[in-house]
Legacy VTK file of the C-alpha trace (Angstrom):
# vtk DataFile Version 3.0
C-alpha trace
ASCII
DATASET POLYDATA
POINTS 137 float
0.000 0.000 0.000
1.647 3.174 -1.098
1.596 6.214 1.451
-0.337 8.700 -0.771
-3.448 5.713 -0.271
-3.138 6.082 3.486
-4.519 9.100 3.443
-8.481 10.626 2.941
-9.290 11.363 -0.618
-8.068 15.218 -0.900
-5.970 15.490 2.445
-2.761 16.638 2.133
-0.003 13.971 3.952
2.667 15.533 5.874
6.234 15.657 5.253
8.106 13.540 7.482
11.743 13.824 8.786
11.960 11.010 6.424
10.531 12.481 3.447
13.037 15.565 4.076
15.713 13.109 5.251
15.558 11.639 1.553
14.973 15.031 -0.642
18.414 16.020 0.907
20.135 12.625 -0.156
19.121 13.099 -3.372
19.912 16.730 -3.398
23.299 16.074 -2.179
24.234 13.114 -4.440
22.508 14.647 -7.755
24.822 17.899 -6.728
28.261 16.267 -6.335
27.222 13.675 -9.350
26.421 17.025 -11.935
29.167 18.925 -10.368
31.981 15.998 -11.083
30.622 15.566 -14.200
30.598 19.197 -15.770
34.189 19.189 -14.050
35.436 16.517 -15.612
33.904 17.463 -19.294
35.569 20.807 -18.499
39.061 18.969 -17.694
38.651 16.832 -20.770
37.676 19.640 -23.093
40.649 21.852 -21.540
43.180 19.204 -22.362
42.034 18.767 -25.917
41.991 22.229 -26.598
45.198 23.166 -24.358
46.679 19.771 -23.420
49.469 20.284 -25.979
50.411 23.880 -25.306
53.781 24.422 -23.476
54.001 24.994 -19.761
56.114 27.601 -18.206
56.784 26.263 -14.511
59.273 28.809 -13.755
56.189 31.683 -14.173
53.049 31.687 -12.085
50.612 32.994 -13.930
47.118 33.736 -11.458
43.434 33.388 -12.853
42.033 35.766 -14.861
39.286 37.594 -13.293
36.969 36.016 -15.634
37.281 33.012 -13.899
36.925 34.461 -10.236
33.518 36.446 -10.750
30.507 33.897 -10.510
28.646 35.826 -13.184
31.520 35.890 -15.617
32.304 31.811 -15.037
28.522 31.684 -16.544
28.676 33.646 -19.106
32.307 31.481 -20.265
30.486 28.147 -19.559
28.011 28.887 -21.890
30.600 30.516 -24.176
32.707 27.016 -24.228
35.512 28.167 -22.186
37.177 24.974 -20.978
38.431 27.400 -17.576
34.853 28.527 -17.113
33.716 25.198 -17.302
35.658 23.720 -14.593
34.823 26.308 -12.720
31.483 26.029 -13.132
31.625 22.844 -11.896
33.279 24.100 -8.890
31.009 26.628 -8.222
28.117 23.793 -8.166
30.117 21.877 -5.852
29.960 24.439 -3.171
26.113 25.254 -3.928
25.055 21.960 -3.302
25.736 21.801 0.650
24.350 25.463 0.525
21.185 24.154 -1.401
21.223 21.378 1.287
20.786 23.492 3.899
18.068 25.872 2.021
16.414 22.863 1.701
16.212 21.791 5.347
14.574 24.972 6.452
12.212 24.629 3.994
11.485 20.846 5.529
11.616 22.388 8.773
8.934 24.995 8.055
6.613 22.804 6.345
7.100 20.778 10.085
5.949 24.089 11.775
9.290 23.380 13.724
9.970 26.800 14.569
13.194 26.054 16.874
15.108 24.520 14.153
13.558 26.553 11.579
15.373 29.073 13.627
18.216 27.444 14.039
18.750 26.314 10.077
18.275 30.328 8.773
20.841 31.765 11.228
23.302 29.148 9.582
21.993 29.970 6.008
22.343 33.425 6.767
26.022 32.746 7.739
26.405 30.873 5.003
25.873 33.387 2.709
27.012 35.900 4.719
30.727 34.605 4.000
29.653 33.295 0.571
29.118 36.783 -0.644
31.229 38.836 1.785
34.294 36.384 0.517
33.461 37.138 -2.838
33.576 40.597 -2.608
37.253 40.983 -1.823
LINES 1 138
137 0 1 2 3 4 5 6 7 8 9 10 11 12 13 14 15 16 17 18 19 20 21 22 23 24 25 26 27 28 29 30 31 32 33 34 35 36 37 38 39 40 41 42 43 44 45 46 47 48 49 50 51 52 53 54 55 56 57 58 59 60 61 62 63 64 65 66 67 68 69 70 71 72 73 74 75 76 77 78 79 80 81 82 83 84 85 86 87 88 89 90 91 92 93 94 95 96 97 98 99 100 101 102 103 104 105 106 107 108 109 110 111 112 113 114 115 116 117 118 119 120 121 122 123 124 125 126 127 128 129 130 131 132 133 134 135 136
């Protein structure tokens, strides 16, 4: 017997820790799983585009600020630059434990929990708090 048949013909069923426990498992895998993989198309495509280029060890040579500016790592993703690309991956990587944690305080307010609802927006807010004050320097 499936869940949505345990309840009364039009009554909404509840989300359960479990329900939330399992939308966050999925989150989390789906977002490392797409972040690897547009990483590793970004590595590939980098070393078939660069891969025989010389490399000047003696020379460090920094990021361009194309590649440091979330809105400009977009805009070369969708351009096809291999740099952006990885990047972009990168930049998914650390949304998805950010996402995760959006996502909890939406399970926790569809509880009514208002302690951890509490709780989970104070570390959201810190979260991005350092995301954006980090990316402003």
């Amino acid at each position: 017997m499936s869940a949505s048949s345990n309840t009364p013909h039009g009554a909404r069923r509840s989300v359960s820790d479990v329900d939330i426990e399992q939308m966050i498992s999925v989150l989390l895998r789906t977002g490392v799983m797409v972040a690897g993989v547009v990483v590793l198309g970004g590595g590939l495509y980098y070393l078939w585009r660069h891969g025989s280029e010389p490399v000047d060890l003696q020379k460090f040579v920094g990021q361009p600020s194309m590649d440091r500016h979330a809105g400009e790592i977009v805009k070369g993703a969708f351009s096809g630059r291999a740099r952006s690309i990885i990047q972009l991956g990168i930049l998914l990587l650390i949304a998805t434990p950010i996402a995760r944690v959006a996502l909890a305080l939406a399970g926790f307010a569809l509880e009514r929990d208002r302690k951890y609802v509490l709780i989970t927006a104070i570390v959201l807010a810190v979260l991005l708090y350092s995301l954006i004050s980090g990316a402003v320097q």
